[in-house]
Structures are given as structure tokens and as C-alpha cells.
C-alpha positions in Angstrom: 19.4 36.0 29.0 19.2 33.3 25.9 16.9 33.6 23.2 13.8 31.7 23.4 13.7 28.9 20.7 16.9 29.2 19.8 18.0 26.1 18.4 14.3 25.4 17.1 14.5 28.7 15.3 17.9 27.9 13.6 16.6 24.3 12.9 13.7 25.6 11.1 15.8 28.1 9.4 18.5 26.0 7.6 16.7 22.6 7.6 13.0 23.6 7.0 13.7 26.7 5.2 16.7 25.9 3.4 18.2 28.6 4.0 22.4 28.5 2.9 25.4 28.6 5.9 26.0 32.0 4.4 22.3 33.3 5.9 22.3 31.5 8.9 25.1 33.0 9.5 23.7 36.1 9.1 21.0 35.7 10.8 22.7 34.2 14.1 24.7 37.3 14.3 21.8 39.4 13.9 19.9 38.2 16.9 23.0 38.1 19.2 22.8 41.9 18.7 19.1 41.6 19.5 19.7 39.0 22.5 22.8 42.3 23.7 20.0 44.8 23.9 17.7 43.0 25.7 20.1 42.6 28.2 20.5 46.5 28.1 17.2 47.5 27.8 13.1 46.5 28.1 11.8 49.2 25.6 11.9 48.3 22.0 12.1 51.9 20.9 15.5 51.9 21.9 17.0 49.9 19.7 17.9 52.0 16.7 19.8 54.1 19.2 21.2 51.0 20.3 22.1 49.8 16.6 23.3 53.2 15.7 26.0 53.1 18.7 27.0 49.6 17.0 28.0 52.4 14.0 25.3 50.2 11.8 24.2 52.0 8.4 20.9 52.3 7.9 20.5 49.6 5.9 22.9 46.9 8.2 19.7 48.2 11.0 17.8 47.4 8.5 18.5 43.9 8.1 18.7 43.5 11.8 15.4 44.4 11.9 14.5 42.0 9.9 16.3 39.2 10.8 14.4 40.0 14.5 11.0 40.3 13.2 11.6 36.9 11.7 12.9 35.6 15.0 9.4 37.3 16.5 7.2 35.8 14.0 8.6 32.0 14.8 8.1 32.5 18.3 4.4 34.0 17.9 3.8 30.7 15.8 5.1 28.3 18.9 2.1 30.3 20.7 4.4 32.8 22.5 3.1 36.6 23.0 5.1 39.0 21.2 4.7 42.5 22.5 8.0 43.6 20.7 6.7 42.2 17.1 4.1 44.7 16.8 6.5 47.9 17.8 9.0 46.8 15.8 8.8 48.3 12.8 12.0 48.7 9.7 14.1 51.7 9.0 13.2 53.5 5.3 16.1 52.5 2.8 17.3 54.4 0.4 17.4 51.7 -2.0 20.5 52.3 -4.7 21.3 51.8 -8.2 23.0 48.4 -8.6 26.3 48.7 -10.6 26.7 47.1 -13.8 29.5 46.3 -15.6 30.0 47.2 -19.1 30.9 45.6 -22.1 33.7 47.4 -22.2 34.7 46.6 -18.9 34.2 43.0 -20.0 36.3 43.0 -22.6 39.0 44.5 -21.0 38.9 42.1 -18.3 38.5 39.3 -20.6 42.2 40.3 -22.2 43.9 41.3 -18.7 43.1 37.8 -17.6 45.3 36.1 -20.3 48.3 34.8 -18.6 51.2 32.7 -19.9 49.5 29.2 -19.0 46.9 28.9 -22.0 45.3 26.4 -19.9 44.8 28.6 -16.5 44.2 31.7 -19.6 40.9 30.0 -20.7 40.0 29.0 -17.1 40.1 32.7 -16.3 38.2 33.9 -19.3 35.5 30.7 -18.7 35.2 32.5 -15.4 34.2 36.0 -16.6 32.0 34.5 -19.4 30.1 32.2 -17.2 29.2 35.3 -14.7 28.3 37.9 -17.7 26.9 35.2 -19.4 24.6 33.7 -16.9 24.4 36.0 -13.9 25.2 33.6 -11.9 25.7 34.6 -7.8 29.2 33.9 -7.1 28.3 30.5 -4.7 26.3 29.8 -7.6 29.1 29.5 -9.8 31.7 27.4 -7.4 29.2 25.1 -7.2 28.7 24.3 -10.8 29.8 20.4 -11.5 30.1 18.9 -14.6 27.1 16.8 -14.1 25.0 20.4 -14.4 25.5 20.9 -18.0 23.6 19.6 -20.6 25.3 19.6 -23.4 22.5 18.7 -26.2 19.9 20.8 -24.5 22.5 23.4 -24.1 22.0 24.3 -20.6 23.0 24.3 -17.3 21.5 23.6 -13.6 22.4 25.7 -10.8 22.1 25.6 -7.2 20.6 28.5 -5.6 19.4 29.6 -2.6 17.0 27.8 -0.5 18.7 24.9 -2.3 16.3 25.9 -5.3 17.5 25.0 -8.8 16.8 26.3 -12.1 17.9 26.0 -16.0 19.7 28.5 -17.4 20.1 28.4 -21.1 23.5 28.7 -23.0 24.1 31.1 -26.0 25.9 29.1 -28.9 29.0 31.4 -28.0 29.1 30.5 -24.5 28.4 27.1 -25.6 31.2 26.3 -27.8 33.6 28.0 -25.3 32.3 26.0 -22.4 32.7 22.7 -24.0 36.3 24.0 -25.6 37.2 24.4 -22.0 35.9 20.9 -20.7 37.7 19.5 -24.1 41.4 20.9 -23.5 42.1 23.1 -20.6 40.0 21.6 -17.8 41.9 17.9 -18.3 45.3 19.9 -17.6 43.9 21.7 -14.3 41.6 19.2 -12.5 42.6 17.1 -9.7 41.3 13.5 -9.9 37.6 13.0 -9.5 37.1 16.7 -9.0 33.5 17.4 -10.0 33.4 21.1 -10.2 33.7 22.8 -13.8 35.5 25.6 -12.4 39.4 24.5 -11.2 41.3 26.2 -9.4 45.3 26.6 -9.5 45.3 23.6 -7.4 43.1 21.8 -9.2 40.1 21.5 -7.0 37.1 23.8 -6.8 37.7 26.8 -6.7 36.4 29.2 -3.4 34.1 32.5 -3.4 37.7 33.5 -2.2 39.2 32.3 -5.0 37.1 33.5 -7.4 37.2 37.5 -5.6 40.7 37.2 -5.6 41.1 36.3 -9.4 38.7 39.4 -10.2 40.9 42.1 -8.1 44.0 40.9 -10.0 42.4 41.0 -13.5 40.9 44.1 -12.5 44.2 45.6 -11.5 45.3 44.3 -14.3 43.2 45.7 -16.7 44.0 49.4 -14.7 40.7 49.8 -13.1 40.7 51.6 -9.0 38.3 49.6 -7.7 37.7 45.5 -8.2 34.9 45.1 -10.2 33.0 42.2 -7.6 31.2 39.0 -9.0 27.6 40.9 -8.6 28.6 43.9 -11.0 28.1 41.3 -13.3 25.0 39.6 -12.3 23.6 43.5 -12.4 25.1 43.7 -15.8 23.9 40.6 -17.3 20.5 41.5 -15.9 20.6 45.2 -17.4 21.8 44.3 -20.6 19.1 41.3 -21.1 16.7 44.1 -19.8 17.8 46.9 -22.6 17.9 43.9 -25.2 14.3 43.8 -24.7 13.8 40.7 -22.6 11.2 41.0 -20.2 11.2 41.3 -16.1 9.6 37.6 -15.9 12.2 36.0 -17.9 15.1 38.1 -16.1 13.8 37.1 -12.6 13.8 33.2 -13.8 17.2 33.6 -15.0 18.2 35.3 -11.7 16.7 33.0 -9.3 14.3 36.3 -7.7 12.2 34.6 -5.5 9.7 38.3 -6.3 9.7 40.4 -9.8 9.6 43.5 -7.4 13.8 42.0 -6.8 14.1 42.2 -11.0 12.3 45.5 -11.1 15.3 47.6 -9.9 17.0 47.1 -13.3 14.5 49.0 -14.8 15.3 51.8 -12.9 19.1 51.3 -14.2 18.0 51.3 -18.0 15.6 54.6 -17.5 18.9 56.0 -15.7 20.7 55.1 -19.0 18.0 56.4 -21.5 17.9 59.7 -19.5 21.3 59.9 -20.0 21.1 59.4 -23.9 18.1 62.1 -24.2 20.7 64.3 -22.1 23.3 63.7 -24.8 22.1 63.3 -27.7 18.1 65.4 -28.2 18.7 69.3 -28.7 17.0 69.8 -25.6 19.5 68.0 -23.4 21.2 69.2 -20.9 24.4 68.4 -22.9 22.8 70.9 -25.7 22.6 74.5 -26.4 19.8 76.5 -27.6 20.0 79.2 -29.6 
């Protein structure tokens, strides 16, 4: 069978919506699953089963899910009857703790990045600053132009999604490095008429690929296991504005959270911290002994 409203659905999606390639994307994959059981089965109950045998986590059903029921709503508002919309109901998700990165970790990736081209070095450690500094999504960042940055307001615009934009305020350090960077190291990178602030080593913008693939070598670099990925930092940025004592509304506008209940979970990482302090540190911890 094909999918009712198929390419109105998708239409409406990237060109009403706004919605990036990335989530389309997503989403397209998503009902071809949905359009495969169908095929398999009438019953609607059947298709956590169905996802499961797809070895889909709980929460990858739970975006399927999603993306259906959003699927199910559009055609209920072409006047379609939707018998599966009102059975279909989400998985419960565990939600987790985002992981931040520290400013230790910072640091030490801000030094492992140094390499023997001081132009590429401060490049590199633009990078890191610009995604602790800002919390920008990673597509956020590549997209950056030098257009975006206001340099007497001291801000800059980004791009995100829905093709929403919003003004993020610079700090007078990240300031002064970003326009150090535009002033001697981006002139020696950039191709010619490249708009993008970030370069890469062939001096055009730079790729979400590009940009994981300089983390994992810094990261290696800097002797951590694991690659500490372009949203450890947005979670860190967030955290540390959080424990700084900026408040949720200011974090989400920084963010780009379309809902404060998205900006909330951070508070749930700072009370993990502070419980972690009073385990530490008061005589009734559970790092204490009583006599």
C-alpha cells in the first residue's frame, strides 16, 4: 500500500512547518516503518511487537510513534477517519540525564586542539569556544556567516530549527577572541567569497562531519575514551548558566526550546550535582562517618 497524503504530508512538513532536511528525514523513515506494518498487519496493537522485532529501543519506538501520530493527525485534518489515531498511544520513556561537559574537560580540549598551524590552532579553539560559549546545536554552528555577527551589539544570529532565529549575546571574552579570529586566522583559511565564520581545512564551511570529526581527534588527543559530541556542550553551557544562577526563561531563549519543560531537565542535572556536594561535603553524607 502507499501512504495516504504522502507528498501533501511531506509538503506541509518542510515547506509549511519548516521543518530542517535532517527531520524530514526522520520522519520519512519513520512512516515507511509504519507504511511496512500495515502491510503486515490491520491491528494497531501490534505494532510495538512489530517495532521491537525491528530491535528499536524504547525510545527509537517512541519517536516512531510520534512521527505516526503526526502523520494521523494531518490526515484527520484533510477530513479522513482515523481509527488508528485514537489507539495509538506512546511508550513511557525513561527520560535521562543529559551529559555535560566540564570545565575541565574544556580546558583540556581547548590545549589538545593546538596544532602546529597557529592559524588552523585558533580555528579549532574558536570552535570549542563558540559551542561552550553559546550552546549552539552543531547545524547551528556550520551555518554561522559572517554576516551574523554584530560586532557593536556584540551578538550573533543563528539559524535554528523551523528556520527560527534568535540573538545570542557575546561575553567580552568570547568577543575579543571571535573578532581576533576574523582579524588574523580566518583571512589565511577562507576560500574566496566563503561566507561561513567557521573554515575548514579546505577553506570552505565546514560540515557537521567536519566538525564531529575534529572533536574525536581533540578528544583523543586530550586522552579521553569516549568523544565528547557537539551536544555535551550545549548540555554544559546550559547547566553551567543554570548553576550560575540564570533562570530557565533566559536558558530556553538562549537554547532555541520551543517549551521551558525542554530547559527544565537541566535542573534535574544541577539538583544531581548539589546532592552530590551534600554527599561529600555535610557530616551526614554518605561520604561521612558518624561517630
Amino acid at each position: 500500500m502507499a501512504l495516504d497524503y504522502w507528498v501533501e504530508f511531506f509538503d506541509d512538513l518542510q515547506n509549511v512547518k519548516g521543518r530542517s532536511k535532517n527531520t524530514v528525514q526522520a520522519y520519512r523513515r519513520d512512516l515507511e516503518l509504519y507504511e511496512e506494518f500495515k502491510n503486515r498487519h490491520k491491528d494497531i496493537s501490534f505494532i510495538f511487537e512489530f517495532l521491537k522485532k525491528h530491535n528499536l529501543s524504547t525510545r527509537s519506538q517512541a519517536r516512531v510513534i510520534s512521527s505516526v501520530r503526526t502523520y494521523l493527525k494531518f490526515l484527520e485534518s484533510k477530513g479522513e477517519k482515523v481509527d488508528d489515531l485514537r489507539q495509538l498511544k506512546p511508550p513511557k520513556v525513561k527520560v535521562n540525564l543529559p551529559k555535560v561537559v566540564s570545565l575541565t574537560e574544556y580546558r583540556k580540549l581547548h590545549q589538545a586542539c593546538v596544532v602546529e598551524n597557529k592559524y588552523k590552532a585558533a580555528r579549532n579553539q574558536l570552535t570549542l569556544l563558540l559551542l561552550f560559549g553559546l550552546g549552539v546545536r552543531v547545524t547551528e554552528l556550520v551555518g554561522l556567516n559572517l554576516t551574523d555577527f554584530n560586532e557593536t551589539d556584540a551578538w550573533l544570529k543563528v539559524l535554528g530549527k523551523g528556520g527560527k532565529e534568535r540573538l545570542i549575546p557575546l561575553t567580552d571574552n568570547l568577543l575579543n577572541e571571535l573578532n581576533a579570529y576574523l582579524q588574523t586566522a580566518r583571512p589565511e583559511l577562507a576560500g574566496e567569497n566563503e561566507k561561513s565564520i567557521l573554515v575548514n581545512d579546505r577553506g570552505k564551511r565546514p560540515s557537521r562531519v567536519d566538525v564531529w570529526r575534529w572533536l574525536s581527534a581533540w578528544s583523543a588527543s586530550a586522552g579521553f575514551e569516549d568523544t565528547i559530541n557537539p551536544h555535551r556542550f550545549r548540555h554544559g553551557c546550559a547547566t553551567a548558566l543554570l548553576e550560575g544562577g540564570a533562570d530557565l526563561r533566559s536558558i530556553q531563549m538562549l537554547l532555541g526550546h520551543s517549551s521551558l519543560q525542554t530547559t527544565q531537565i537541566y535542573t534535574s542535572v544541577s539538583t544531581k550535582a548539589l546532592k552530590k556536594q551534600v554527599n561529600s561535603h555535610h557530616p551526614l553524607g554518605s561520604g561521612k562517618k558518624t561517630d
